[in-house]
C-alpha positions in Angstrom: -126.2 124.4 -160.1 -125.1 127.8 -159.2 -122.6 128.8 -156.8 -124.1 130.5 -153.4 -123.6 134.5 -153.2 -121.4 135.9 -150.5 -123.8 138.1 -148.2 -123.0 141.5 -147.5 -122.3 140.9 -143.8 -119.4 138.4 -144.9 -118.1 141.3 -147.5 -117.6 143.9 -144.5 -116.3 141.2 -142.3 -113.9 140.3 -144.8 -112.4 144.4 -145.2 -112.9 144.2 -141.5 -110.5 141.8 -141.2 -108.2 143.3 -143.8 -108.2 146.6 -142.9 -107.1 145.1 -139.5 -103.9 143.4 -141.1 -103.1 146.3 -143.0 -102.9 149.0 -139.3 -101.3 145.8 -137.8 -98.7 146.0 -140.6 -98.6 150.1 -140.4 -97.9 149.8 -136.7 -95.3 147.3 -136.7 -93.8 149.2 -139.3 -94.3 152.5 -137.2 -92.6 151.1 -134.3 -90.1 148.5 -136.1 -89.0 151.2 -138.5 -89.7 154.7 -137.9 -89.8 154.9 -134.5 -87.2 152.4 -133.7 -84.4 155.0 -132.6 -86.9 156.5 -130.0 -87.5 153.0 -128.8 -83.6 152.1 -128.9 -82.6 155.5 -126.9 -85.1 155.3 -124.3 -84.0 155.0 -121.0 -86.7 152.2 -120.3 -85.3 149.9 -122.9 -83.0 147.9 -120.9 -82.3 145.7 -124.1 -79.8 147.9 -125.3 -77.9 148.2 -122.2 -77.7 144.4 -121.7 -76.8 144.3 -125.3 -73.9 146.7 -124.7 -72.2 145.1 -121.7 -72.9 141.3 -122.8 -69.1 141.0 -124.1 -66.1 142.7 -123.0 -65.2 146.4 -124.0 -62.2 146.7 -125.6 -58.8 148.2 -123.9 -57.1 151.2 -123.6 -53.2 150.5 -123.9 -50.3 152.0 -122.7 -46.8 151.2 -124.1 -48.1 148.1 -125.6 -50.0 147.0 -121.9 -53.6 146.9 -120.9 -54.3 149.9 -118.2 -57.9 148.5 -118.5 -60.4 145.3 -118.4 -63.3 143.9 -118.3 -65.1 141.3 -115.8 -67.3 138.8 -115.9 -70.6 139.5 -113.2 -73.8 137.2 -112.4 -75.8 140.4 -113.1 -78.1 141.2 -116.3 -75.1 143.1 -117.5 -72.7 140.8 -118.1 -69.3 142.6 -118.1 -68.3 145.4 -116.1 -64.7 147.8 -116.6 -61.8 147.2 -114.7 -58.7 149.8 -114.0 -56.1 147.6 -112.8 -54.0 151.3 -112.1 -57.3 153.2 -112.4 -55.9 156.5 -110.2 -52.7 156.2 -112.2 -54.4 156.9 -115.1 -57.7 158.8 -114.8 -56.8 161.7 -116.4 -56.2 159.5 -119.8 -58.8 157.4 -119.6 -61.9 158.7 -117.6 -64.4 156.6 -116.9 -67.0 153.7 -118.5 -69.8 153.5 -115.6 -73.0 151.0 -116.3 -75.0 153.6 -114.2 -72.8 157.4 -115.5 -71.7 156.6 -119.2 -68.2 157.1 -120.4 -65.9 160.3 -119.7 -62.5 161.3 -122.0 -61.0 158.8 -124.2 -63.1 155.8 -122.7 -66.4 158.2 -123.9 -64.8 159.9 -127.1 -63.6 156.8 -128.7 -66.8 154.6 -127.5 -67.5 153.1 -130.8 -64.5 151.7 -131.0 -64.4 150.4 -127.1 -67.8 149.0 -127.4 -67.7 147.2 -131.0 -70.5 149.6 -132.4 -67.4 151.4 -135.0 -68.8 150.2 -138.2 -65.3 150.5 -139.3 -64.5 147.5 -137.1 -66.2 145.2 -139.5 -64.6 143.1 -142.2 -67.9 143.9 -144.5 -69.9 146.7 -142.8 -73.0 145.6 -145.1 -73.4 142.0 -143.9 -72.9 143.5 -140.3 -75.4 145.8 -140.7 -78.1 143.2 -141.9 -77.3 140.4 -139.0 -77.1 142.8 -136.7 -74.3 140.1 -134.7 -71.6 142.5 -132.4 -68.8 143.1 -133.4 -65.6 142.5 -130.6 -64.8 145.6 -128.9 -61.8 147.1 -130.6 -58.7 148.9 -128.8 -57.0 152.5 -127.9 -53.4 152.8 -128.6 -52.4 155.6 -126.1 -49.5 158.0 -127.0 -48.6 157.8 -123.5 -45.0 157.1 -122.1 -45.8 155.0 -119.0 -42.2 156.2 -117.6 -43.2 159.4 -117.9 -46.8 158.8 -116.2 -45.9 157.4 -113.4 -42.6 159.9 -112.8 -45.5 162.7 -112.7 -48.0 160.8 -110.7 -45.8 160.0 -108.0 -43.5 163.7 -108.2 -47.0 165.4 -107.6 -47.0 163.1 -104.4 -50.9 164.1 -103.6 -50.4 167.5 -104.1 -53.6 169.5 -106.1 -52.3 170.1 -109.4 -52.1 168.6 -112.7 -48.9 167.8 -115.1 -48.9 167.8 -118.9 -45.7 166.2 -121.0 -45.6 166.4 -125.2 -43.4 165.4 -127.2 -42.1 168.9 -129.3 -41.3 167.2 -132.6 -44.6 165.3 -133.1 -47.4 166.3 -130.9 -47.5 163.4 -128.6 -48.7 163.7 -125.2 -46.5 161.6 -123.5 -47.8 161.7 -119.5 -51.4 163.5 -118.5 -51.9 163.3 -114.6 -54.5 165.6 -112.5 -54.3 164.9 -108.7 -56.3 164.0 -106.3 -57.1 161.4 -109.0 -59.8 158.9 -107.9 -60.5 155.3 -109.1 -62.6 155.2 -112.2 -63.9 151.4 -111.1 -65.2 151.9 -107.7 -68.4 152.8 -110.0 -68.1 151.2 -113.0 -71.0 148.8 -112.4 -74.9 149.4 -111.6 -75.0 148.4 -107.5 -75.3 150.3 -104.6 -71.2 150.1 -103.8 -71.1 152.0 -107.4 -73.5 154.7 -106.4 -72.2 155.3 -103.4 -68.6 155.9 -104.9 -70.3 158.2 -107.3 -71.7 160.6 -104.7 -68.8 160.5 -102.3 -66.6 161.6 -105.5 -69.0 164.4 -106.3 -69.5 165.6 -102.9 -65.3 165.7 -102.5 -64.4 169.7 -102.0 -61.1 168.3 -103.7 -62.7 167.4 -106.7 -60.7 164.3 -107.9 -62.8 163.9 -110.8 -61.7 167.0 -112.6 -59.4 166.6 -115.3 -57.1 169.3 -114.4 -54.4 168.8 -117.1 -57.0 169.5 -120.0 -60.6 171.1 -118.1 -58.9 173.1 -115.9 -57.5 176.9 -116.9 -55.3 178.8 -114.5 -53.2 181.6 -114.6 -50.5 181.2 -116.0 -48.2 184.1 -114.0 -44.9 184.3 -115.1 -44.8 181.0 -117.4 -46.5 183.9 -119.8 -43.4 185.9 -120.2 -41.9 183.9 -122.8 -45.4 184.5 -124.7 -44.4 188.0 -124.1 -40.9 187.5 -125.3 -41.7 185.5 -128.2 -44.3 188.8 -129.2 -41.5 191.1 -128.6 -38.6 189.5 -130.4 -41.0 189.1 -133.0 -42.0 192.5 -133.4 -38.6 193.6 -133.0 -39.3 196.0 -130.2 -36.1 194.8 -129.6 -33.2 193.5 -132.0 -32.1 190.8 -129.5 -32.5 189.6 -125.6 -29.2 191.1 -124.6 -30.3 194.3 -125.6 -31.3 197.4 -122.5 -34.4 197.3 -122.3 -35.4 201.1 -120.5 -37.5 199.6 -117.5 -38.4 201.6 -114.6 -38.6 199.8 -111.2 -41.3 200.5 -109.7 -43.4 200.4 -113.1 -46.2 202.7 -113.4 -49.1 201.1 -114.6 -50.7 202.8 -117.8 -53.7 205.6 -117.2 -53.4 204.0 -113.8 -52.5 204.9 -110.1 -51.0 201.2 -109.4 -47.7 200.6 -109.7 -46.1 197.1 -110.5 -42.9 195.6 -108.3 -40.5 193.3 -108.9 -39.7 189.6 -106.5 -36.3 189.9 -107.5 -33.9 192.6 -107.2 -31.7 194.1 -110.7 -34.4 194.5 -112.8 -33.9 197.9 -113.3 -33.3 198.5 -117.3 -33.1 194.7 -117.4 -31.6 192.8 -120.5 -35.2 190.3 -121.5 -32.8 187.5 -121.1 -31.7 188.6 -117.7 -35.3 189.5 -117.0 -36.6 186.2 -117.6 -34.2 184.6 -115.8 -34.8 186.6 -112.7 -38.3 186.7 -113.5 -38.9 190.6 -113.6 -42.8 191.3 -113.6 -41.9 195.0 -114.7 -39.5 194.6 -117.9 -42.5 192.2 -119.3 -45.2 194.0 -118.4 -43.8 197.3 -120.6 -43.0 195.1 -122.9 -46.4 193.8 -123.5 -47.6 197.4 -124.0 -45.1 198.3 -126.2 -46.1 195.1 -128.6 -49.9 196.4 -127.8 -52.3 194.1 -127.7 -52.9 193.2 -131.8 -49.2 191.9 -131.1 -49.8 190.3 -128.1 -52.7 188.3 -129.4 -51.1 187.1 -132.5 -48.5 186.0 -130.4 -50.7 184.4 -127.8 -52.9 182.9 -130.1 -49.8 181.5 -132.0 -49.2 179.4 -129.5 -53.1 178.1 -129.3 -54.7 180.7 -126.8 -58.2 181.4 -127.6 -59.0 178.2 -129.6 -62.5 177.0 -128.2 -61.9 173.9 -130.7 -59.0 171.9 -129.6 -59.3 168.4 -129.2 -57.1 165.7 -128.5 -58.9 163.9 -129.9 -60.6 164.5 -126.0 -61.6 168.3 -126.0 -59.5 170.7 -124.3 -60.6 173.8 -122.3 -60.0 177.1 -124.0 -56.9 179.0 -123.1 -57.7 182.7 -123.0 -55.7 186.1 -123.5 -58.2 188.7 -123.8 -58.7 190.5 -127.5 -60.3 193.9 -125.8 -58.3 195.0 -122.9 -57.0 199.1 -121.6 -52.9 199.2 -121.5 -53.2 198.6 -117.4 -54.8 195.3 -118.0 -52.6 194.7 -120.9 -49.5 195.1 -119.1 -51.0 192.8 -116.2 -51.9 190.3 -118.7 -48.3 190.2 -120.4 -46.6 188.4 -117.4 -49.7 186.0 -116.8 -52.6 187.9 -114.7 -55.5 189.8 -115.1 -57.7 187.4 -117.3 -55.1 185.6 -119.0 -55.8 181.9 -118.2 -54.3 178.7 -119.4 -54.7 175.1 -119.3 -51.4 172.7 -118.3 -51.5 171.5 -121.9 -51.6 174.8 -123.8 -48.8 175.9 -121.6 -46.8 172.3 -122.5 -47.4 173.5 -125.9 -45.9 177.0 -125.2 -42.7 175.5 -124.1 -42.9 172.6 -127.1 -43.1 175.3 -130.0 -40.1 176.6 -128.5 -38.3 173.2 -128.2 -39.5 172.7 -132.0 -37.8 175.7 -133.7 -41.7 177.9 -133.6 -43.6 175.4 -134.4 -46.0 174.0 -132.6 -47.4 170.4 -133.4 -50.9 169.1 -132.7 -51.4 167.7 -129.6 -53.0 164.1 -129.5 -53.5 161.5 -127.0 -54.2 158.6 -129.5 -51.5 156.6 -131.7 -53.9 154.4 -133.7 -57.4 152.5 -133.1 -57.2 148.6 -133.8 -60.0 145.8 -133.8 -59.5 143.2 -131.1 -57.2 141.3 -133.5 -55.0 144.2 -133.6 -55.3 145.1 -137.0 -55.6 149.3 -137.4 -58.7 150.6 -138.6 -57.6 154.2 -138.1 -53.9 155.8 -137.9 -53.3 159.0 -136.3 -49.8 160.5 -137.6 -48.8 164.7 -136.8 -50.1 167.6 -137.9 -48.5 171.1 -137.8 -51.0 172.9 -135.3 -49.8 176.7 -135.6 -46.4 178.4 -136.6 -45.6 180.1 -133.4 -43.0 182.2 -134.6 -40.1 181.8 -136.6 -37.1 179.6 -136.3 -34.9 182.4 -135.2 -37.0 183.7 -132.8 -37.7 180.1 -131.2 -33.5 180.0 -130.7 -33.1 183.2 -129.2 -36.1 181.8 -126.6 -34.6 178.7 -125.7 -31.0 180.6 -125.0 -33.0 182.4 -122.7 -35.1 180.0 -121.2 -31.9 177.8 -120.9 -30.4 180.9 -119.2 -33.4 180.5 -116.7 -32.0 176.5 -115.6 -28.7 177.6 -115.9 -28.3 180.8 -113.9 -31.9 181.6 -113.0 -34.9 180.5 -110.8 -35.4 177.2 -112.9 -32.6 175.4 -111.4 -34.3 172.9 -109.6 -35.2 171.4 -113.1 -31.4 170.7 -113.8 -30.9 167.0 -115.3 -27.3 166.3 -115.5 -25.8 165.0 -118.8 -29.3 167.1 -120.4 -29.6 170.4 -122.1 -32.9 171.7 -120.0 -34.8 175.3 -120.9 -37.7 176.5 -118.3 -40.0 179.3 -116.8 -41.2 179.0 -113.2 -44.3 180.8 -113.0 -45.8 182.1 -109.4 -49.3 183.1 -110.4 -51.9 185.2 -107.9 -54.7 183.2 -106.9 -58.0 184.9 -105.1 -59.4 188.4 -104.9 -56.5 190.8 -103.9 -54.0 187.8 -104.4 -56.0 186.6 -100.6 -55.8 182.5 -102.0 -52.6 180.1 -101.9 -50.6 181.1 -105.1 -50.3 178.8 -108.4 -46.8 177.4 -108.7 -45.6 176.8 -112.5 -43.1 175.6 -114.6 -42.8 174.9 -118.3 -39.6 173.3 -120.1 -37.9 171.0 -122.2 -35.2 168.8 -122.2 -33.1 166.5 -124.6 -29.6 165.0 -124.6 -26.8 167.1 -124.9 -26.3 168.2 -128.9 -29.7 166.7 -129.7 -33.3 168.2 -130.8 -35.5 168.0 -127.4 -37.5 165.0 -126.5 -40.2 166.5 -123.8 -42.0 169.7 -123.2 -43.9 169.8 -119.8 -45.7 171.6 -117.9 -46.4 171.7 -113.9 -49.3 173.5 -111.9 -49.8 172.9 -108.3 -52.6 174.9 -106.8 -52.1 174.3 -103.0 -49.1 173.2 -100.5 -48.9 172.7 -97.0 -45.6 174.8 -97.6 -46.0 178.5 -96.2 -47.0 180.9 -98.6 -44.1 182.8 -98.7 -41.8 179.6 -99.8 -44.7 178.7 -102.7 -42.8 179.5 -106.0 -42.7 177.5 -109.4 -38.8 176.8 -108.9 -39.5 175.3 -105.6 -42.6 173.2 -106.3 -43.3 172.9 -109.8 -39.6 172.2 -111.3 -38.6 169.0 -109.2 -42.0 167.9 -110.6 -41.1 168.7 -113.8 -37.2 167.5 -113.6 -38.3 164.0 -112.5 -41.1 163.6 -115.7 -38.3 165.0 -118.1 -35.4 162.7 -116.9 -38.1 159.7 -116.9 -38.3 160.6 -121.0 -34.9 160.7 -121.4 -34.1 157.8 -119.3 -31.7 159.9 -116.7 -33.6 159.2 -113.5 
């Protein structure tokens, strides 16, 4: 008996049927595979978002403490940050925000925070096929919480920002930028959160700049040691002790302006006396008499005009302008004209000085850990440039020594401390018509010791009147009490 035929209508139902399994199997492999990134970016798919914030994030520590948290909510995302001293330290670790995303070290080192580092797996492979999270892993700040809170509280709600480094390795030691804010008055997704986000962005203050490392500012007379480490270098002079021919009033090069001087006897100044008494016209000719090649080797020694810095949070370019007439250069060799700088280049200034010309990478970060505290990344120093050469760096910090000692930097004095400093007045506004910058930049260390701290101070307003705003009078007590907090004097 023979078997029946299939009819043709069954054949074509059959590759139907088949051709339906195969587009079914096309398309899940479409969207599963090949267009799974789109799916897992969107902004619709929520599943990633309550993946990211169903555990804890990892912390951010501080001399071995936690400066930050996480919380348990009844929400669809489970955990939301916590900044037990969040205005204390803003300007180190930004923010995490369920509704903004992550700013500075919380957004730079997010892998890590959030567990999605590969390197926080013991066997990346086996992670990478289950697909389980991985525990949040932890920051290990550089960050002297002395130091922190001595600048935090000595810029007593004042606008400015203060940056502290370590000279002989790089460290920063204290970052603060006030008006700070509190980076958990919007760390979750409710209406509270948004309406701590606007208020903050609508603030004329604007507490959530990071004015230590986004900010530039003039730098004023805090750029005369630049000036002196480009001179000395070039040997327009043999030494600082040496006449330096300086007119008072100076003219200013093919120009009908003339520059002054704050302080009387700068007439033919010494550079060491001139730095102590802060003569605008001794440094100005000197910055001609360099000319500018000089001036921005020297500048750019010291990390001016390097877009790329990062610590490992990027930093705002410092600038001293590469095309400039003699008039502009000599305005720009004591810290105007377009010369701008951020509180950290300027830290670094006085740190290369501190460290015999050489000035170390900056970085904010001692070493990445899994939650166990086992390091899955070490950060050790790096020489960043070679300023200028040991014997050069000594002659500066006589001088600048000269400048605590006998100058307009006392204010910084730290008994029982060997402390070298620049206070910088910079002009501020259209025909100098805003408040003036006040600035200092030093070191200290213990008496017959290599220096322990470089800082540096910028205040951009004060209820003082204008004519008692000066970097010796604002900036330096600042500066004293972060200094003396390193060394343990306070």
């Amino acid at each position: 008996m023979s078997r029946p035929g299939i009819s043709t209508t069954g054949r074509r139902a059959g590759t139907f049927c088949l051709l339906l399994i195969v587009a079914l199997l096309v398309q899940a492999t479409r969207v599963q595979v090949v267009r799974a990134p789109e799916y897992d970016s969107s902004p619709a798919n929520r599943r990633q978002m309550i993946i990211r914030y169903a555990q804890p994030r990892g912390s951010i520590l501080v001399d071995g403490h936690r400066i930050t948290g996480s919380v348990a909510s009844h929400g669809m995302l489970r955990y939301r940050r916590t900044y037990p001293e969040g205005p204390l330290y803003a300007a180190v670790t930004g923010y995490s925000s369920q509704i903004y995303g992550n700013s500075l070290l919380e957004g730079v080192e997010d892998g890590v925070l959030s567990g999605t580092d590969p390197r926080l797996a013991g066997f990346p492979l086996w992670s990478a096929v289950t697909r389980k999270p991985q525990p949040g892993g932890d920051v290990v700040t550089t960050i002297d919480a002395a130091a922190q809170r001595a600048a935090f509280q000595a810029m007593d709600g004042k606008r400015g920002a203060v940056a502290a480094v370590e000279p002989a390795t790089g460290r920063i030691l204290a970052l603060v930028s006030t008006p700070s804010y509190d980076p958990g008055s919007f760390a979750g997704s409710s209406g509270a959160d948004r309406r701590a986000w606007q208020a903050l962005q609508a603030d004329p203050l604007q507490p959530m700049l990071d004015r230590a490392l986004r900010q530039t500012y003039p730098p004023g007379s805090t750029f005369k040691v630049v000036t002196a480490a480009a001179g000395l270098s070039a040997g327009v002079y043999p030494d600082p002790d040496v006449r330096t021919d300086s007119p008072e009033p100076l003219p200013l090069p093919n120009s009908d302006r003339v520059l002054t001087n704050e302080a009387p006897g700068c007439l033919d100044a010494t550079l060491r006396l001139a730095l102590a008494r802060s003569c605008n016209t001794v440094y100005a000719k000197l910055g001609v008499d360099v000319g500018l090649p000089g001036m921005v080797r020297a500048a750019e020694g010291f990390g001016f005009n390097d877009g790329g810095l990062r610590v490992p949070v990027g930093v705002a370019k410092s600038v001293f302008d590469t095309r400039m007439d003699r008039a502009q250069l000599a305005l720009s060799s004591i810290g105007q004209y377009d010369t701008r700088a951020t509180p950290l280049q300027m830290a670094m200034v006085a740190a290369g000085v501190a460290n015999g010309g050489k000035v170390m990478r900056p970085r904010l970060v001692d070493r990445l850990t899994r939650a166990d505290g086992t390091a899955v990344a070490l950060m050790s120093e790096q020489v960043y440039r070679q300023a200028v050469a040991p014997g050069v760096a000594a002659e500066l910090r006589s001088m600048m020594e000269d400048v605590v000692t006998e100058g307009t930097g006392a204010n910084a004095r730290i008994p029982g401390a060997v402390v070298g400093g620049k206070t910088g007045t910079a002009q501020n506004g259209v025909g100098n018509s805003g408040t003036p910058y006040a600035w200092f930049i030093g070191y200290a260390g213990p008496d017959g010791a290599a220096p322990k701290v470089a800082v540096a101070v910028v205040i951009e307003d004060s209820a003082a009147r204008r004519a008692d705003i000066s970097g010796g009078g604002l900036a330096a007590p600042v500066a004293r009490a972060v200094m003396a907090a390193v060394l343990g004097m306070v």
